[in-house]
N, C-alpha and C positions, 0 to 999 in steps of 0.2 A: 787083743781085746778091742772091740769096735767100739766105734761114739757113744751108740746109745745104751751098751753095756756099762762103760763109763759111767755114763751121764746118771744111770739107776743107782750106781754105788753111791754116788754124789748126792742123790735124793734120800738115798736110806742108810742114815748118820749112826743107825745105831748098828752095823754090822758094816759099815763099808769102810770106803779110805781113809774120810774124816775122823773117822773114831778110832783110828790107830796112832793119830798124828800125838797126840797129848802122852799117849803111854810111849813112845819113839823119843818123843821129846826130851821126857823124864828121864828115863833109859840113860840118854846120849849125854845129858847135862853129868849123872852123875859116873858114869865112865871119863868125861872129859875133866873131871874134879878130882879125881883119883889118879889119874894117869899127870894131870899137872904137877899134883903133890911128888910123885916120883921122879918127873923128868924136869920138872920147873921152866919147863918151855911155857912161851906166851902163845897166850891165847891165838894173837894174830897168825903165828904159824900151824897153829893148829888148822884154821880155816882156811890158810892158804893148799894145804894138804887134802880137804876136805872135798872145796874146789876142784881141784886136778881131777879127784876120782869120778866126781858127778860128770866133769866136760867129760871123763875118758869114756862111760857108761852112757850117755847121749844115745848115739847110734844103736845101742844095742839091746836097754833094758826098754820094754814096757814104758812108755808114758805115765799110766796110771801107777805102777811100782815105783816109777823114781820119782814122780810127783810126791807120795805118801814122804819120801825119804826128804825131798828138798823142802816140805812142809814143817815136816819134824826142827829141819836143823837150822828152816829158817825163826823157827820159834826159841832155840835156844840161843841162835848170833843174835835176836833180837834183847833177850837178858842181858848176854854178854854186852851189847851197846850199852842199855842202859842204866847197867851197876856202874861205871862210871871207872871200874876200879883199874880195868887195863889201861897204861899208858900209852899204848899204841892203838887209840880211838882212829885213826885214819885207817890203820890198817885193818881194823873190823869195818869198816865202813867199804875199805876196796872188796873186802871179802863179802858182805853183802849185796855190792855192786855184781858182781859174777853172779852170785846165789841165786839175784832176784832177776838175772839175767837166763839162766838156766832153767829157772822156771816158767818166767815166760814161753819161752820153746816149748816147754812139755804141755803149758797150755794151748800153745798156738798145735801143737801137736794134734790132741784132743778136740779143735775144731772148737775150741772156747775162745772166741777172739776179744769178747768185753775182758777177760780175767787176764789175756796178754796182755792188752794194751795197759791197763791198772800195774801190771807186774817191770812190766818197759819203762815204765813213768818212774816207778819204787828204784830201778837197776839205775837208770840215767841221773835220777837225786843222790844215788847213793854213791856213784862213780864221783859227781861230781862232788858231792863233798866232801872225799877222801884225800881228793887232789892229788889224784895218781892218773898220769895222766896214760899209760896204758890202760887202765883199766877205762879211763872215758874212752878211748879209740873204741878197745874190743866192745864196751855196750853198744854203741852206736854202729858199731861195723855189723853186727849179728842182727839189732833191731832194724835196720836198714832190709838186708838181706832176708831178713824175717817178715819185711813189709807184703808181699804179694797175698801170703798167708795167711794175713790177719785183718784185710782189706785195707792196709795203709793206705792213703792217697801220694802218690809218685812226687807229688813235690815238697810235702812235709819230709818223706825219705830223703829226699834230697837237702832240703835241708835241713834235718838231721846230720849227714855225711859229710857237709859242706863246715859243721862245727870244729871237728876236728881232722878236718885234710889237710897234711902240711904237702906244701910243695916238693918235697924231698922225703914221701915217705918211709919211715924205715923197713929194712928185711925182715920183717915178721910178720906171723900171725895173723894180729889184728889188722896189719895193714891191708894186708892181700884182701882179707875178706870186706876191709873196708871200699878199694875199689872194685872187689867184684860187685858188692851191693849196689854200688857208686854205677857201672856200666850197666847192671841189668837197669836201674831205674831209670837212668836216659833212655836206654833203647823201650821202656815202655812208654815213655815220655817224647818218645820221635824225636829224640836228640842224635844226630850224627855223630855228635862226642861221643856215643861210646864206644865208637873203635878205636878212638883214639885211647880211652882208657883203659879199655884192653889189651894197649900194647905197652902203657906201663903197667898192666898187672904183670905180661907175660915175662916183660924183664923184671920185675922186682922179685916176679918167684924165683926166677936162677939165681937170684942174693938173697932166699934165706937160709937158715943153717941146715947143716946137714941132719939136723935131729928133727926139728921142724917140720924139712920135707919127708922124712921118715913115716910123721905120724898119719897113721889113716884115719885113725877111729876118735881120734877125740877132738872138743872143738879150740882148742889149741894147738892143733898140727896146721900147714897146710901144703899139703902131697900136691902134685900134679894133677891129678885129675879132680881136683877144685877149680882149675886153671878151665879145665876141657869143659867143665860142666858151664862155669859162666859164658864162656865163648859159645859152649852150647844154646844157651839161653838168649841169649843176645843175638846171636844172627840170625834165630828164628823169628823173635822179636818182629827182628829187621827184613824177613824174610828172603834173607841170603841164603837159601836153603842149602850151594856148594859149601860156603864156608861153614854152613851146621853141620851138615853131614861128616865133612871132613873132621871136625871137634869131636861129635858123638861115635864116630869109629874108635879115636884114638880113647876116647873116655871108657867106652865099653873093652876092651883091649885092658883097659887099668881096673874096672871094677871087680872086685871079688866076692865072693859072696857072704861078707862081713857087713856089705854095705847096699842092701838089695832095695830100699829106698831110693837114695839116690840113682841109683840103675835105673829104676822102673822110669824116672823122670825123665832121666836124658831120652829113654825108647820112647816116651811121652812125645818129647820134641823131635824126634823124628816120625811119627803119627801125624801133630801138626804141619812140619814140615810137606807130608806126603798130601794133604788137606789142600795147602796153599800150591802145592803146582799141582791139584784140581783132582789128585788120585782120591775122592772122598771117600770111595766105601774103603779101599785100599787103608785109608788111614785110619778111618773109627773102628774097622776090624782090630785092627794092630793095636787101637789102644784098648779096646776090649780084652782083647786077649793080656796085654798085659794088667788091668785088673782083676783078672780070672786068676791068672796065674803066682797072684801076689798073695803071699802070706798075709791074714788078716791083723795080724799081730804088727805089720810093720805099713799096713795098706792106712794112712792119717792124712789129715788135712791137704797136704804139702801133696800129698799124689793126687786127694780128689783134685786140687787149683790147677794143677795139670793138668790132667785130664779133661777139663773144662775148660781150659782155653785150647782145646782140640777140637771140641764140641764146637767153640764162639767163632773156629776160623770157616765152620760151613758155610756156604751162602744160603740164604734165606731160600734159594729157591730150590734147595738141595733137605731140608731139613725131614720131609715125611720118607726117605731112602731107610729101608727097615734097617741098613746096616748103620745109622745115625739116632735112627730111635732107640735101636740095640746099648748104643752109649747113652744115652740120653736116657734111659729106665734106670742102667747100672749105677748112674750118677747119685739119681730120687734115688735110690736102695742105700746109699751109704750116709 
């Protein structure tokens, strides 16, 4: 589904996404009241479960369908906070932290970046007053990371990341994604640091667990070629185009076709790449074509910003070249 298909449903309440939320709502509340009665499990594990499934579905479902669905359940964790009655208010609290974390993404998804930044703000109060302090890593490591997309300014990302960076970050997850966020935003910020922090990403990923690196698809795995993609991103940044290419080989080599977002990105950076050592048409070809060839269903935000900073690395005096206007229409079209 493209933006402005979206953006219609969005407008027109009485047939669209909005007007499912309240009946999913309902739905969910009274499945989860019945199912409690039987298993006597707490609330907060319920949402921790809940969670898992929305980061697992990220990559794969529709924006606009898992928007409706994180809408729904953020309407129901929100009763849950406020009845008062679970004893484990932190852990509803972590669990909206994630929630309102994941939704953010599906708006930054969607090319809504006022409705991120609102949703980032709701994730980052809600981590912190859980006081769980994985869950403040992981908002911050995704909102970081999620900065380029939603026109973050490079030094508030930073310090953002800077909140919770321990010197000795641990083998997981959150952390990887926190310094890869951490090294793209130097390198757009012309900080030479981020090769340096690149090379504690690349060690910290050989120390996490084997399930971890396992996972591809959800945004609590993180697989190697997380590892490829930021390196990717970064030395094109930096315009190291050897040490890009060499990232974006091994990352394409890892991609499968579960994850054709991400792919399209890294052939993005190498488009730019081919831009910056002056191949111009060579490279708006390439990223045209990878436009063209992209499922509209998975073609969001995140591939237009790419795509556009291929466009920004032409020189001025390169820009009427019909293979640059060719990009440059495809861009206005989306």
């Amino acid at each position: 589904m493209q933006r402005r298909e979206v953006l219609e449903l969005l407008r027109d309440v009485g047939a669209g996404l909005l007007a499912a939320v309240p009946v999913l709502a309902a739905a969910e509340t009274v499945r989860i009241g019945l199912h409690g009665v039987i298993s006597r499990r707490a609330r907060a594990d319920w949402w921790q479960q809940a969670i898992a499934d929305h980061a697992a579905t990220h990559y794969s479902t529709p924006p606009a369908e898992l928007l409706r669905d994180l809408l729904a359940d953020a309407a129901v964790l929100e009763r849950h906070i406020a009845d008062g009655v679970d004893a484990d208010r932190g852990g509803l609290l972590r669990a909206a932290g994630y929630l309102a974390g994941v939704t953010a993404l599906a708006w930054s998804n969607l090319g809504e970046r006022r409705q991120a930044h609102r949703w980032w703000q709701t994730a980052l109060d809600a981590a912190d007053q859980s006081g769980d302090r994985a869950a403040q890593v992981w908002v911050r490591a995704w909102a970081v990371t999620n900065g380029p997309n939603i026109g973050r300014q490079p030094k508030e990302s930073l310090a953002l990341a800077r909140q919770r960076l321990d010197e000795r970050p641990a083998p997981d997850s959150a952390s990887c994604v926190l310094l890869g966020g951490l090294a793209q935003t130097q390198a757009d910020l012309g900080d030479p640091a981020a090769v340096t922090t690149l090379r504690q990403l690349a060690e910290l990923t050989e120390r996490v667990p084997p399930e971890v690196a396992a996972d591809r698809v959800s945004l609590f795995g993180w697989p190697e070629v997380r590892l490829r993609y930021a390196q990717s991103y970064v030395h094109t940044v930096r315009r190291d185009t050897a040490a890009a290419y060499a990232a974006q080989d091994r990352a394409l080599e890892l991609y499968g076709p579960d994850l054709p977002r991400d792919r399209a990105k890294v052939l993005l950076h190498r488009s730019r790449c081919l831009v910056i050592e002056g191949d111009i048409t060579g490279g708006t070809v390439s990223a045209v074509e990878v436009l063209d060839d992209l499922d509209p269903t998975v073609r969001l935000e995140s591939v237009k910003v790419s795509a556009t900073a291929v466009l920004a690395a032409v020189p001025f005096d390169a820009r009427k070249l019909p293979a640059v206007t060719a990009l440059g229409e495809r861009l206005a079209a989306r």
